[in-house]
C-alpha positions in Angstrom: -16.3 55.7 218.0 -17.4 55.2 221.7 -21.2 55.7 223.1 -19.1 58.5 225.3 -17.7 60.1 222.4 -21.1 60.1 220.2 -23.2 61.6 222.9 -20.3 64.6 223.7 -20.1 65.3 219.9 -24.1 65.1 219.4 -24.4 67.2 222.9 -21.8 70.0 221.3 -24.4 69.8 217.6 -23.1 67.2 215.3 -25.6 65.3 213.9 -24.3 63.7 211.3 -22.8 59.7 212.0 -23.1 58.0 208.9 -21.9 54.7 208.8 -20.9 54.7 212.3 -19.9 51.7 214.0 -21.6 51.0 217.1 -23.0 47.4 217.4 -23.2 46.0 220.7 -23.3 49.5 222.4 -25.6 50.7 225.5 -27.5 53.5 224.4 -30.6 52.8 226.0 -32.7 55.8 227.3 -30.1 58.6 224.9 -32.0 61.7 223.5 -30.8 61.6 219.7 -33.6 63.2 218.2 -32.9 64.3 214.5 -29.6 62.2 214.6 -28.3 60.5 210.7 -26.9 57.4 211.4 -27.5 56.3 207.9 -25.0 53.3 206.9 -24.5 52.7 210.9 -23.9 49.3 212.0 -25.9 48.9 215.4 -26.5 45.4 215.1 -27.0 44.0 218.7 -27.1 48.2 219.9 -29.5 48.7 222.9 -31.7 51.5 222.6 -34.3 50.8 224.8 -36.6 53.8 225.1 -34.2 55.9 223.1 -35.6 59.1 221.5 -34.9 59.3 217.8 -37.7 61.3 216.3 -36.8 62.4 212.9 -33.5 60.3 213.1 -31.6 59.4 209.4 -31.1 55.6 209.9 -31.6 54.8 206.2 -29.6 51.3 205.1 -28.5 51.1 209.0 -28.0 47.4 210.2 -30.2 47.2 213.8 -30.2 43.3 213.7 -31.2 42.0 217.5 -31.5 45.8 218.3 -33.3 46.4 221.1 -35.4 49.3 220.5 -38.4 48.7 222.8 -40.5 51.7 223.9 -37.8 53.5 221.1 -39.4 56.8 220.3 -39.2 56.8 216.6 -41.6 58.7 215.1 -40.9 60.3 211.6 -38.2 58.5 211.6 -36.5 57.2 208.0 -35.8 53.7 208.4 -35.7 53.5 204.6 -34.0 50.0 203.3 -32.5 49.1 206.9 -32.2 45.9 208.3 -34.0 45.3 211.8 -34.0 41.5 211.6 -35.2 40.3 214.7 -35.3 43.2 216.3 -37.4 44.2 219.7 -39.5 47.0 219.6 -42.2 46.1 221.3 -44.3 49.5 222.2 -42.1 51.7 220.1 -43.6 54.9 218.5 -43.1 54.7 214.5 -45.8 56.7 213.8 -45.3 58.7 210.3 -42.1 57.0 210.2 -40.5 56.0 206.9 -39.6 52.0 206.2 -39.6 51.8 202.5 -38.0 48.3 201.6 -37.6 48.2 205.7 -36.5 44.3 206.6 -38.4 43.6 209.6 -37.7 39.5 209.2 -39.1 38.3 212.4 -38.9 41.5 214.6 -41.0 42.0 217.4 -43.6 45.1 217.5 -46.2 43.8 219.7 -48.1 47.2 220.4 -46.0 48.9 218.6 -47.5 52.3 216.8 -47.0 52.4 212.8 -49.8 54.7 212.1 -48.8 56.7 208.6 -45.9 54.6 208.5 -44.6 54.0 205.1 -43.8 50.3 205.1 -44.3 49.8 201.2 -41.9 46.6 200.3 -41.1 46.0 203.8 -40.3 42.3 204.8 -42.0 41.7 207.7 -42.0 37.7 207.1 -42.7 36.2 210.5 -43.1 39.5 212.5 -44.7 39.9 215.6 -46.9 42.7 215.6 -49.8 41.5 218.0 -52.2 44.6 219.0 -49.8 47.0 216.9 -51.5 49.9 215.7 -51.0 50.4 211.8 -53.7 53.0 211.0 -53.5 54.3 207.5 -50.2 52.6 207.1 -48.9 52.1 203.5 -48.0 48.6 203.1 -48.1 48.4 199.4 -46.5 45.5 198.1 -45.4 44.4 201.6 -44.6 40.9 202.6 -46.4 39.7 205.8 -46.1 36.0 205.4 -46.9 34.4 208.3 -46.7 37.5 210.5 -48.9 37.6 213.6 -51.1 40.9 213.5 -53.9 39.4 216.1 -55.6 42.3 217.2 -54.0 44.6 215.2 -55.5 48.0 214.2 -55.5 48.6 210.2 -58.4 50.8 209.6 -58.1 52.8 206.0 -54.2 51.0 205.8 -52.7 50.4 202.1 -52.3 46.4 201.5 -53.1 46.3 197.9 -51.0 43.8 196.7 -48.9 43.1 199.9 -48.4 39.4 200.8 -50.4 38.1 203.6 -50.2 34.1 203.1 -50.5 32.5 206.0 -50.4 35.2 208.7 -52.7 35.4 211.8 -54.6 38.9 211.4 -57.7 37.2 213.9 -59.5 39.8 215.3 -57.9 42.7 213.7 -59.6 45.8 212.9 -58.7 46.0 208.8 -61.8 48.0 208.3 -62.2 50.4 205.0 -58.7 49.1 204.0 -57.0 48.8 200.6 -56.5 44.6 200.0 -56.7 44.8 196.6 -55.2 41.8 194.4 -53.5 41.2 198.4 -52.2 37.7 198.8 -54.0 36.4 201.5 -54.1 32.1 201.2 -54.3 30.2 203.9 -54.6 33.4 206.4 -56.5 33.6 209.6 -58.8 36.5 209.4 -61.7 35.1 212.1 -63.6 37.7 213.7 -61.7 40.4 211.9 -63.2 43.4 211.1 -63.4 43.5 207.4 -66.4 46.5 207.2 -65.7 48.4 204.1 -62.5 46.9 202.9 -61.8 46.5 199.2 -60.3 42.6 198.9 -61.1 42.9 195.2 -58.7 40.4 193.3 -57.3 39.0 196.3 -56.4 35.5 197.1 -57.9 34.0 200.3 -57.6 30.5 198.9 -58.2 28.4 202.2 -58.4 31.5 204.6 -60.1 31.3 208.0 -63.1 34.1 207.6 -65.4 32.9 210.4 -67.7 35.5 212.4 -65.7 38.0 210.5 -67.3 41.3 209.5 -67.2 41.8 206.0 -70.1 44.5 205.7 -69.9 46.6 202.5 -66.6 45.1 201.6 -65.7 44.6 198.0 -64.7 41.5 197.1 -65.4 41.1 193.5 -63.3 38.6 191.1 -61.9 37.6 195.0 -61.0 33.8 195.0 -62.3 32.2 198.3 -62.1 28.8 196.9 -61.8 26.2 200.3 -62.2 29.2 202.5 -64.4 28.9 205.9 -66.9 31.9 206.0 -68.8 30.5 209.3 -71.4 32.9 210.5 -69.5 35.8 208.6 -71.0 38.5 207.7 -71.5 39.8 204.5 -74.1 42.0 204.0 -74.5 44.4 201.5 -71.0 43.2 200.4 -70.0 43.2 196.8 -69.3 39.6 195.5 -69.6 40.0 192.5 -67.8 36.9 190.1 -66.4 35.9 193.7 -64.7 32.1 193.4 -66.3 30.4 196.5 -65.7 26.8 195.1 -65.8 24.2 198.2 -65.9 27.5 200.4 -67.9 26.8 203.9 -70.2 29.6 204.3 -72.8 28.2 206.9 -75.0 30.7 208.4 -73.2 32.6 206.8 -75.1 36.6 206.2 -75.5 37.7 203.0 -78.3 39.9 203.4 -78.5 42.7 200.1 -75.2 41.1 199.0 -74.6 41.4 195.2 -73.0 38.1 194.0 -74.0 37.7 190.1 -71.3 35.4 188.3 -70.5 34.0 192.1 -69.0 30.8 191.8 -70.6 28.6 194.4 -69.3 25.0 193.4 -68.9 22.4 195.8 -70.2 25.5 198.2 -71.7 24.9 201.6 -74.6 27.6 202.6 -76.8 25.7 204.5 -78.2 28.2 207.1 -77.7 30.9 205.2 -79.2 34.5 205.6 -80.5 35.6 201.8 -83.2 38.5 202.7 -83.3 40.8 199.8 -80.1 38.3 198.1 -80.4 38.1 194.3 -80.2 34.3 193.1 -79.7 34.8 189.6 -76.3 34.2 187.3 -74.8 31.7 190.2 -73.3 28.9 189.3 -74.2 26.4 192.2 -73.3 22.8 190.7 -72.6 20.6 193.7 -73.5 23.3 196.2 -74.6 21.8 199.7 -77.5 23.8 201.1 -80.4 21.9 203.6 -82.1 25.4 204.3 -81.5 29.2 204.2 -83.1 32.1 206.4 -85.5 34.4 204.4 -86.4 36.8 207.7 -85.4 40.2 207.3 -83.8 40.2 210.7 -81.7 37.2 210.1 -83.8 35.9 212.9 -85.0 32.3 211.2 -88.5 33.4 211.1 -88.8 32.3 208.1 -87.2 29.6 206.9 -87.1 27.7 203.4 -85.9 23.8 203.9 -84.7 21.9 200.9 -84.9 18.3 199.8 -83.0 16.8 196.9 -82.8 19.4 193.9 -85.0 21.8 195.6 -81.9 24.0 196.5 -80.5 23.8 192.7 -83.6 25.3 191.3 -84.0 28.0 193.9 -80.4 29.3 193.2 -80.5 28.7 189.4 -83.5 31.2 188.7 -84.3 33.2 185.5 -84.7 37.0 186.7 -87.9 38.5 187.3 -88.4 40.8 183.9 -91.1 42.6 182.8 -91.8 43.4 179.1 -93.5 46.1 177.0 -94.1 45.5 173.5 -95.2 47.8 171.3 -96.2 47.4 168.3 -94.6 50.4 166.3 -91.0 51.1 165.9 -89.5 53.3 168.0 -88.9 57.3 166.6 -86.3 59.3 168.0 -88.7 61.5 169.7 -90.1 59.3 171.7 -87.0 57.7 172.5 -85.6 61.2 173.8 -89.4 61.3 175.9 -89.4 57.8 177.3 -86.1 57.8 178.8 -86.8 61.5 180.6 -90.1 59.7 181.3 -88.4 56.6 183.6 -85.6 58.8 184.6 -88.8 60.4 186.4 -90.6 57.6 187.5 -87.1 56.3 189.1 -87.0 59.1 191.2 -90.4 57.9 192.4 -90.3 54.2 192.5 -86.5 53.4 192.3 -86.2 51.5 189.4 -82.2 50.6 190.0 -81.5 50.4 186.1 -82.9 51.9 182.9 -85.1 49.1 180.8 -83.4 47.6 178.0 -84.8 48.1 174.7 -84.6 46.1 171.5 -85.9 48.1 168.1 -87.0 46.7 165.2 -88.8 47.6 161.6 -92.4 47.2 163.2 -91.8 46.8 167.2 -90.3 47.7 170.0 -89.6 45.9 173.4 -88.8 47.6 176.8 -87.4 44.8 178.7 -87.8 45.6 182.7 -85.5 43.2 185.4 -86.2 44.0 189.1 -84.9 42.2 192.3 -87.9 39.9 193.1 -90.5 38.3 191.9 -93.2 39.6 194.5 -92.2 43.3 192.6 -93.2 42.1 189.3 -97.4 43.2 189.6 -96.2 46.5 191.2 -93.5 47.4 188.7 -95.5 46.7 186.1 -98.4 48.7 187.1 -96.0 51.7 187.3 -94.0 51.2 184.4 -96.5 51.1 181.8 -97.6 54.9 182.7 -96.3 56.6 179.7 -98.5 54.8 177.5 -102.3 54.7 176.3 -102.4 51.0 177.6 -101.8 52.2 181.2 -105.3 52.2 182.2 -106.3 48.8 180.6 -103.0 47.2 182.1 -103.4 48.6 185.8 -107.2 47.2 185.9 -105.6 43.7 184.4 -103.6 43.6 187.6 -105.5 45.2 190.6 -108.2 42.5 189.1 -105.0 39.9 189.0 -103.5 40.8 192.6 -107.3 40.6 193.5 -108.0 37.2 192.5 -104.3 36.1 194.0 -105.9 37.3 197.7 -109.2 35.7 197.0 -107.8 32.4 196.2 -105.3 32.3 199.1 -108.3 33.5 201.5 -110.2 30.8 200.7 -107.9 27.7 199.9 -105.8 29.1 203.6 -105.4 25.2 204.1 -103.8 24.1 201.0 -101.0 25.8 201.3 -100.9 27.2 197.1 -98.3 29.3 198.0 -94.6 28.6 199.3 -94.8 31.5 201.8 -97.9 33.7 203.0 -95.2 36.8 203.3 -95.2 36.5 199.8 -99.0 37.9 199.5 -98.2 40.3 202.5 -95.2 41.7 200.4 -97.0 41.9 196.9 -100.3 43.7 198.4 -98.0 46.0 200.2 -95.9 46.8 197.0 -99.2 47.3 194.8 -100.6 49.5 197.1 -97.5 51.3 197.0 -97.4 51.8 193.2 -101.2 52.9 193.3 -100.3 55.7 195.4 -96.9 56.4 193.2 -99.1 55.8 189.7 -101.2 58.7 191.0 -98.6 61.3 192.4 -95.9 60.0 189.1 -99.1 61.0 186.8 -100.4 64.7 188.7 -96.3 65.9 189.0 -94.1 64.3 186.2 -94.5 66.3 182.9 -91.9 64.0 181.4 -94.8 61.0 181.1 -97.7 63.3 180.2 -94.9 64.2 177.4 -94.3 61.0 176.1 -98.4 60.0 176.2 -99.4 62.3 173.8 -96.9 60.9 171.4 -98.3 58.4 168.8 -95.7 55.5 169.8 -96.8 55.8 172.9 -100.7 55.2 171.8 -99.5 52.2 170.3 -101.1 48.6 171.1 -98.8 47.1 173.7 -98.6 43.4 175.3 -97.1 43.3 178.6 -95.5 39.8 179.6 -94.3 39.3 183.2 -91.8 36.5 183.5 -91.1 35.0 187.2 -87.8 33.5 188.7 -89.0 29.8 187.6 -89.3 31.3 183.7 -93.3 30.9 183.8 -94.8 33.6 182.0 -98.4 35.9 182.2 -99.5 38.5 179.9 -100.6 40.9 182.3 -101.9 43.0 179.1 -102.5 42.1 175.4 -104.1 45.1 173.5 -106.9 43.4 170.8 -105.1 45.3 168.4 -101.7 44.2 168.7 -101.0 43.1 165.5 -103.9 43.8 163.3 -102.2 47.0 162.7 -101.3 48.9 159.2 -97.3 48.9 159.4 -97.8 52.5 157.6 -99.0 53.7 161.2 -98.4 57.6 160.0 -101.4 57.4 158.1 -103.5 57.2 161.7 -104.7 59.9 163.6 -104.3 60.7 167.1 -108.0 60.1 167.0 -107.6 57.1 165.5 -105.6 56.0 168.3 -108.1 56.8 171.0 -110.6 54.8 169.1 -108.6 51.8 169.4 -107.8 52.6 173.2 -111.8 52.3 173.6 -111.8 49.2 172.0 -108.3 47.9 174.2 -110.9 48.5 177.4 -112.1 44.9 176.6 -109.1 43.0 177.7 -109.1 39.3 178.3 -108.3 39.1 181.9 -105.8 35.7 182.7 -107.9 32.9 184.2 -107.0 32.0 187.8 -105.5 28.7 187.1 -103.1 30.5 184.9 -102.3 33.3 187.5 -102.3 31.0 190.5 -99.7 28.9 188.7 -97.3 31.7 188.1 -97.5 32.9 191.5 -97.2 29.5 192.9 -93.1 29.8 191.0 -92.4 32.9 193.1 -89.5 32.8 195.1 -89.7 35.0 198.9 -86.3 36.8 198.9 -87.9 40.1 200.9 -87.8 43.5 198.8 
């Protein structure tokens, strides 16, 4: 069939070609929207600025087509072959390329949004400053295609093949990169805000000055990757492989990165406000300083020498416990978690307390993000029982003697960072405003008080990030108690409260030398 005779026949309503022969033909600029030319050989076929909106050219050969500026939106492309094709600028929008190959075709600028490109081939494309927003490409391969400056906000790569191409500066925001193969890929300066690269492989990958904010990339392997002045705040990095991985100046302010692999790492220059140390493994991790400042800004700075940076990453976490001395009853279980469900509405406590329960005690076991929280936490989370009173005196008198000290030894330096007395008198003030409001409006912890487990003798041991401990509370009682405790009366209790007033407060060598193993990480 002849371009003369197609255009006559499609001009009188036939629309159906398949498996037409037409390769090498001059059809450049022809209006065949809604054509099928499924099956068609137009290898070679020129069809430069050609409308085919809605055209059938499922399993059709377009090898060396020229199809630049092609109009070709909602088009079904399904399982054809456009090796090497040009169509550069062409309009694929919502168009359908299921199993598509696209071996080294050129779309420079070309418009995929909503395309359906899942198990294309697209090895070696050319689709600089295309536009691929919300694109499925599920399962694609895009080795070593060049997507630099490339828009793939919200697109579908989970599990599409990525080794080696050049996706620099590309817009990939809030996309789907799960378990994606990305080794060896150049992603610098991309904008990675929001995407989920959980499970993906970017073994060696170029991530510098990229924008990885939010993005999930838990159980990610990053092993020799270069993460430059990247940021990653508030990212999820949770059991991430960064082994030999360069992250210099790198930001990882509120990151979560617990079971993070960090061996061989670089981070010197590192931004950690608010950054969790705990559960990393860190053995042969470079690191000569890290920024503390809430801006980023290298206000305050924490240098290293020798070890220094192996013990400040390889913390125990900041825990407060509660231990009474009675076994815990089912209603007071029931009580005491309606009781912190309030107070986390109050103070945010991010996770319940764990509790261990045994024949004659019980432990609450408290883990919160810093160790400048642990005095503040405390004071609030002992409100539901009788101790509450003794234990917030212990450390107002505690936080008290902490100031003292600092005011008047200013020269010696006792503590690794002033901000970390500005942060804790800040937080304690805080939870003496919450204790106050928690106790007038939460009926859930005037519940639980009045129950006898509650008015149990309690010891309260704070332990920092350098596992140095301090009772902050140890009842006189706690101990010398009948185990048969339903034999005492509530009044029985409050006598023993009276007597709990006379607590042993902590001598200042011991709290100054718990303090002095904080760690500043910001709150």
């Amino acid at each position: 069939m002849t371009v003369d005779e197609l255009l006559e026949q499609y001009a009188a309503g036939v629309l159906n070609f398949n498996g037409v022969d037409l390769s090498e033909a001059n059809l450049s600029g022809a209006k065949l929207s809604g054509i099928n030319l499924s099956d068609a050989n137009l290898s070679i076929v020129n069809l430069s600025g050609a409308n085919l909106s809605e055209a059938n050219l499922s399993n059709a050969l377009l090898n060396v087509a020229r199809l630049s500026g092609a109009n070709l939106c909602s088009a079904i492309l399904n399982n054809a072959s456009l090796n090497v094709a040009n169509l550069i600028r062409a309009d694929l929008s919502r168009a359908q390329l299921k199993g598509t190959s696209l071996i080294r075709a050129e779309l420079i600028r070309a418009d995929l949004s909503r395309a359906d490109l899942s198990e294309a081939d697209l090895t070696g494309a050319d689709l600089r400053e295309a536009t691929l927003r919300q694109a499925n490409l599920r399962h694609a391969n895009l080795s070593e295609a060049v997507l630099k400056g490339a828009s793939l906000t919200g697109a579908n790569l989970e599990m599409a093949n990525l080794h080696a191409s050049d996706l620099s500066r590309c817009d990939i925001s809030g996309a789907n990169l799960r378990d994606a193969e990305l080794r060896q890929a150049n992603l610098s300066r991309a904008n990675l805000s929001g995407a989920d690269l959980s499970g993906a492989n970017l073994r060696w990958a170029d991530l510098s000055g990229a924008n990885l904010r939010w993005a999930d990339l838990s159980g990610a392997k990053l092993s020799g990757a270069t993460l430059i002045g990247a940021d990653l705040s508030n990212a999820n990095l949770t059991n991430t492989i960064f082994i030999h991985a360069d992250l210099t100046q790198a930001k990882l302010i509120r990151a979560e990165w617990v079971g993070a692999d960090l061996t061989g790492a670089t981070l010197t220059g590192a931004k950690l406000y608010a950054t969790s140390r705990f559960g990393l493994k860190t053995e042969g991790m470079i690191c000569e300083w890290v920024d503390l400042s809430p801006a980023g800004d290298r206000s305050i700075i924490q240098k290293f020498h020798s070890q220094d940076s192996r013990d400040f990453f390889n913390e125990t976490p900041p825990t407060i416990r509660i231990i009474v001395d009675a076994p815990i009853e089912h209603e007071a279980n029931f009580a005491l978690a309606g009781a912190y469900y309030q107070i986390a509405q109050e103070w945010g406590l991010k996770q319940p307390p764990s509790m261990e329960s045994g024949p004659r005690r019980t432990v609450f076991t408290f883990h919160v993000n810093s160790d400048e929280a642990l005095f503040p936490t405390a004071y609030i989370v002992i409100l539901p029982f009788l101790d509450a009173v003794s234990t917030q005196k212990n450390i107002s008198r505690m936080v008290e003697m902490i100031n003292n000290e600092v005011i008047a030894n200013q020269n010696l330096k006792l503590l690794k960072s002033t901000q970390i007395v500005k942060q804790l008198n800040t937080l304690i003030e805080q939870a003496m405003s919450q204790a106050t409001t928690i106790k007038q409006m939460k009926k859930n912890i005037e519940v639980a008080a009045k129950l006898n487990f509650c008015k149990a003798p309690t010891q309260i041991i704070l332990t920092n990030s350098s596992a140095h401990t301090l009772i902050a509370h140890d009842n006189p009682q706690f101990g010398k108690r009948f185990i048969n405790r339903s034999a005492f009366k509530a009044s029985a209790y409050d006598d023993i409260s009276n007597e709990a007033t006379k607590y042993i407060l902590p001598s200042l060598n011991m709290v100054m030398d718990f303090v002095k193993g904080f760690h500043y990480i910001g709150h």
